[in-house]
Residue, then its C-alpha position, 0 to 999 in steps of 0.5 A: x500500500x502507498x500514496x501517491x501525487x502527481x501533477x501536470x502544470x503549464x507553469x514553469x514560475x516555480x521549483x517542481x521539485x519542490x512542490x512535488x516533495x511538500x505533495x509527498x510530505x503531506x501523505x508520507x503516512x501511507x508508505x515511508x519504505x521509499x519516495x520517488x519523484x520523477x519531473x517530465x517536462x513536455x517536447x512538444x507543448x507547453x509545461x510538464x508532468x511531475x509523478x511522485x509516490x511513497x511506498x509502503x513495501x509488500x510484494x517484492x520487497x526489493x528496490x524494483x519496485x519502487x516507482x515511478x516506474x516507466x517502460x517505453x513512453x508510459x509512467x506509472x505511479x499506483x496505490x493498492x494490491x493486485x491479488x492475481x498478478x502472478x497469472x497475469x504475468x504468466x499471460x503476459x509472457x506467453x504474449x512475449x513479455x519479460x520482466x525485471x521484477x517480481x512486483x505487482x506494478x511491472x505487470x499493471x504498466x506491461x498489462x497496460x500496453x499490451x491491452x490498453x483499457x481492457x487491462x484494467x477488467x482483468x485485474x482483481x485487487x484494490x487499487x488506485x493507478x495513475x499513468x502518463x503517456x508522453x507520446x499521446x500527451x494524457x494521463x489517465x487515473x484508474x480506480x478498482x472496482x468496489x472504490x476501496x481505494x482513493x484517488x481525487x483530481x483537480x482541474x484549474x487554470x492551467x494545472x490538473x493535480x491528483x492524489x491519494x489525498x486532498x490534503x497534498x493539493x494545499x502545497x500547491x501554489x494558488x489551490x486554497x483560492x480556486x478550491x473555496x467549500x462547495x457549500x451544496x457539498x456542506x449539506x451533503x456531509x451534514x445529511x449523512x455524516x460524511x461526503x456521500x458524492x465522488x464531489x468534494x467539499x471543494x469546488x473544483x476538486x472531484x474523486x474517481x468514481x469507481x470501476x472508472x478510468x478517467x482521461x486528462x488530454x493536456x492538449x485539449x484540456x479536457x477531461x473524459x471518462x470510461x467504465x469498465x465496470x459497473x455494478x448492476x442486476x444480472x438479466x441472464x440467471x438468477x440462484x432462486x436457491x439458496x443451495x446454488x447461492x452459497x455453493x457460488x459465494x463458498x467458491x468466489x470467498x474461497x478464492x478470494x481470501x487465499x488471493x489476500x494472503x499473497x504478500x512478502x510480509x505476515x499477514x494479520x487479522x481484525x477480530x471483531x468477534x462477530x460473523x464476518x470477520x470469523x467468516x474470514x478466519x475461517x478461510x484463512x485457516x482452512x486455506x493454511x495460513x499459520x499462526x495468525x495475529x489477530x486483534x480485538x478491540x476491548x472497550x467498555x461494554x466488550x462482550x466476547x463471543x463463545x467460539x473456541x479458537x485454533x491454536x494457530x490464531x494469536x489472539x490480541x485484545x486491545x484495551x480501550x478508554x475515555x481519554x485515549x478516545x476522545x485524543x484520537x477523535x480529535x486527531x482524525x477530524x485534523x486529518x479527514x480530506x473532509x468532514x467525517x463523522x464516524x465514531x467507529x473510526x476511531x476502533x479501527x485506527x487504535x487497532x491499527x496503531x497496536x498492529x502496525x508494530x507487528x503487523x503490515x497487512x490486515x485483513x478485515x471483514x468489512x463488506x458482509x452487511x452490504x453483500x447480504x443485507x446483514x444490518x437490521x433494518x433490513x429485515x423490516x424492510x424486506x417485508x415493507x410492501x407485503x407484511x399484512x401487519x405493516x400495511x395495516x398499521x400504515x392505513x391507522x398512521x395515516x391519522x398520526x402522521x400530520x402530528x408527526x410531521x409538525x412534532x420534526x418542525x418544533x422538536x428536530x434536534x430531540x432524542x425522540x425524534x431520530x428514534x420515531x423517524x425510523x417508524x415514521x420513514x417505514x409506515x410513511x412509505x408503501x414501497x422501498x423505494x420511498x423509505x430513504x426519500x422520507x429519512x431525507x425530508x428530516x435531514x435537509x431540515x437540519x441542514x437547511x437550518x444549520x448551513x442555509x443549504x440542502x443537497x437534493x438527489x435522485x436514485x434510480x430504484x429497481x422495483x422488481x427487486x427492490x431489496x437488491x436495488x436498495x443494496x447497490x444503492x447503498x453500496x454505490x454510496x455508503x460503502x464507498x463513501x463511508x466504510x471504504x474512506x475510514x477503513x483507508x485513513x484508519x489504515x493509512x495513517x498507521x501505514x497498514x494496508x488494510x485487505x477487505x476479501x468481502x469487498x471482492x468484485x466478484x462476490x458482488x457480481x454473484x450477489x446480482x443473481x440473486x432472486x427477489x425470493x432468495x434475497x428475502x429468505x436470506x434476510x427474513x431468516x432468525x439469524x442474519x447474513x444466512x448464507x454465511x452462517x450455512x457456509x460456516x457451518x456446512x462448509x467450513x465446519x464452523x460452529x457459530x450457533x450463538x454469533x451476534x453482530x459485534x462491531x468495534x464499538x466506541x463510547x464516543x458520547x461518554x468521552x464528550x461527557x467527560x470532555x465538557x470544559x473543553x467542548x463547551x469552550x469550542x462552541x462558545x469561541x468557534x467562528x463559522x462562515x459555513x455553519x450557524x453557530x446560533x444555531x448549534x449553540x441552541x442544540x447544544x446546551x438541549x444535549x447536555x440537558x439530555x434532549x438533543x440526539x447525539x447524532x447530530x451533536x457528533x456531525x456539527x463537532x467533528x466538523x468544526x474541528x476539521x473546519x479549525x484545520x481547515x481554517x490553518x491551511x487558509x492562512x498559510 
């Protein structure tokens, strides 16, 4: 896993060099093995193209992997793993090729001459790639497929920078003043609690929307866009049983765990105690791994599952506490690209921070809930269109539901109100499709109060299978928006390489199989996830008969308790041109007298926390 930054500039009023190097210092945390720096300046046009990446060294440990790394007239730079680049140098042979190397990158750059664009749908990994072709003059920025890794561009008056993070574009001269906040971006954070847009919070500043590869034309200067991916419904078959659906997702994880294991360093293991990441163990064991190292974290209402582990998994519990949660709270809302309100963070990156001296590589079982509906709600909404009770129960709230309304006009910021909105948005709603539009109406009350601003979208909805719909629309967003960006900062910033075998591609290509009818009986059944549970079980030989969903729970809303001096001192003081500080000093004092929902609470402070090193960056 790496960083890395680049630029192309038809200015030559300052030291290239130099800016590249003060790129790279910005996201040294992802890879601090080696830092190489190329500046190619242009024959035939004006300006020149600098590449610059850090690297953190799994696959050939060696320094021919370093990069940039060039053959004939491309440059390459890229971030992530190619879990099956032995078979594909082994293709590229056969097509007359020879290497160097025994890295991952050699094949991407001679995968990519051979077949050009094709290249990029042969490769199963997690990866951000960046190459310069300088005899066609472009550079072209490539995202994998389920968007696990980042990868933002800038395009303004004369320069187009990209990067694994934003954080490098401020060393670049003039950024801050053609990059101000996206105020309708504002909105959109404070909607979901992070950005859910391949926008940024900055005007001018986009990120790579995955299983894209996107186009810079230094000529034209213009900007292109090709899928080579794209996640959608499988028209061809379905698994209408739930025998063909798991014997098909059994083989895809099989592979797909035993391709993470490929590495030149040891590999270690999250273990959140609940289904997935033992799911993941399981695999792992069986697939041969030996001697793992795992880590638990351990808060406060820890509560370990039953199982009875192999003697070939070392077992690590992480202690956890109030301070050391509300510092590192702190901490990462300093280094969040943008505004990120996620209390579950903060266990992922303590866990981090304990592994990485032990453990580069990780694996985690991020990916379960949003391949098989495994979060709660979506139970109760698989039955929202034909459950005889629902329905009833919806033609009685038909007389409650203008009160309703009126209590979200006069008591938003309350306890109740987030809980009733639940309700509300299922008995609101006659389809599925209808459930996150009426969630939504609350949020842009919020926002329209709190930043003058609302973000409207639009979802296309399949309604023939409307649970699976619902899914990828949440994968396309929450997913990578959300799980993916903590999992990479969480990682990154401990320099660990985080490996998510849930999130393979194909995994959720099979998952489009998937029946309306099916889809329901795995989600409807006692326990969640079913399908996992029946591949553990009859697969695997895994007893899980008492599992429960454990995540890395973090008692965030104790340590502000504990925290109130300073807190209150921060929203006293704070200056905002972007929020109503009015406003949020009302919320406030209605949650330290018990009446204001946390959730909301949790995205107005970790935004003016960014907003306070936001405020630094602008004065420099």
């Amino acid at each position: 896993m790496c960083g890395l930054t680049g630029f192309y500039t038809k200015k030559n009023n300052f030291d290239a060099d130099d800016i590249l190097e003060r790129m790279l210092q910005e996201i040294q945390h992802r890879g601090m093995d080696h830092r190489g720096k190329k500046i190619i300046p242009l024959d035939t046009y004006p300006g020149l193209v600098a590449l610059g990446h850090n690297r953190l060294s799994v696959i050939d440990l060696s320094e021919n992997g370093n990069q940039p790394f060039s053959y004939k007239n491309y440059s390459l730079i890229y971030n992530g793993e190619i879990y099956n680049y032995k078979d594909l140098k082994k293709e590229l042979i056969l097509n007359g090729y020879s290497f160097d190397s025994d890295s991952d990158t050699e094949v991407i750059i001679k995968l990519f001459d051979c077949f050009g664009f094709n290249a990029f749908s042969k490769l199963n990994g997690m990866f951000a790639i960046a190459i310069f072709d300088n005899l066609k003059h472009k550079i072209f920025l490539v995202r994998d497929r389920m968007g696990v890794k980042p990868i933002s561009y800038y395009i303004e008056d004369g320069a187009f920078l990209f990067s694994s993070e934003i954080k490098s574009f401020f060393s670049f001269p003039n950024f801050q003043q053609n990059a101000p906040i996206d105020r309708t971006i504002l909105a959109n954070y404070f909607k979901f609690g992070y950005v859910n847009s391949f926008k940024s919070i900055y005007e001018n500043v986009n990120k790579v929307e995955n299983g894209t590869v996107l186009t810079f034309d230094i000529i034209s200067q213009q900007i292109t866009t090709t899928k080579y991916w794209v996640l959608k419904k499988n028209q061809a078959s379905y698994f209408n049983n739930m025998k063909d659906a798991s014997n098909s997702i059994h083989r895809i994880l099989k592979s797909s765990i035993s391709l993470r294991h490929v590495s030149d360093i040891p590999v270690g293991l999250f273990l959140s105690s609940g289904l997935d990441s033992n799911l993941v163990l399981a695999y792992s064991l069986k697939n041969g791994l030996k001697n793992i190292d795992t880590y638990t974290l351990k808060s406060v209402d820890f509560e370990e599952n039953n199982l009875k582990y192999d003697k070939k998994v070392n077992r690590t519990f992480i202690e956890t506490d109030l301070d050391s949660i509300w510092k590192d709270f702190k901490f990462l809302c300093s280094k969040f690209d943008e505004p990120f309100s996620d209390p579950a963070t903060i266990g992922l990156y303590q866990l981090s921070k304990h592994a990485s001296s032990y453990n580069k590589v990780i694996l985690v079982g991020d990916g379960g809930d949003e391949l098989l509906a495994g979060y709660s709600p979506y139970k109760l909404f698989s039955r929202i269109e034909t459950d005889f009770k629902i329905k009833t129960l919806r033609f009685i709230y038909k007389l409650f539901k203008p009160f309703v309304e009126l209590f979200f006009n006069f008591f938003l910021e309350s306890k109740t109100a987030i809980r009733l909105l639940y309700y509300h948005s299922v008995l609101s709603s006659s389809r599925l499709s209808e459930v996150d539009s009426v969630r939504s109406k609350y949020f842009d009350r919020f926002t329209k109060k709190l930043t003058k601003n609302c973000f409207e979208e639009s979802t296309d909805f399949d309604e023939s299978n409307p649970l699976l719909s619902y899914l990828n629309m949440k994968t396309s967003g929450e997913l990578i928006h959300q799980l993916n960006y903590k999992t990479d900062v969480a990682g990154m910033l401990n320099t660990v390489e985080i490996r998510e075998p849930l999130l393979d591609y194909r995994l959720f290509e099979a998952q489009q199989k998937f029946s309306k009818s099916l889809l329901t009986e795995n989600v409807n059944k006692k326990e969640s996830k079913f399908i996992f549970r029946k591949i553990m079980k009859e697969k695997l030989r895994f007893d899980i008969t008492n599992i429960q969903k454990k995540g890395f729970h973090i008692s965030l809303e104790s340590a502000f308790v504990k925290n109130i001096v300073e807190l209150d001192e921060l929203i006293l003081y704070h200056k905002s041109d972007l929020i109503d500080m009015n406003y949020v000093r009302k919320i406030w004092k209605k949650w330290k007298k018990g009446n204001a929902n946390f959730l909301l609470i949790t995205r107005i402070v970790s935004f003016i926390y960014w907003e306070r090193k936001y405020n630094k960056l602008s004065v420099v």
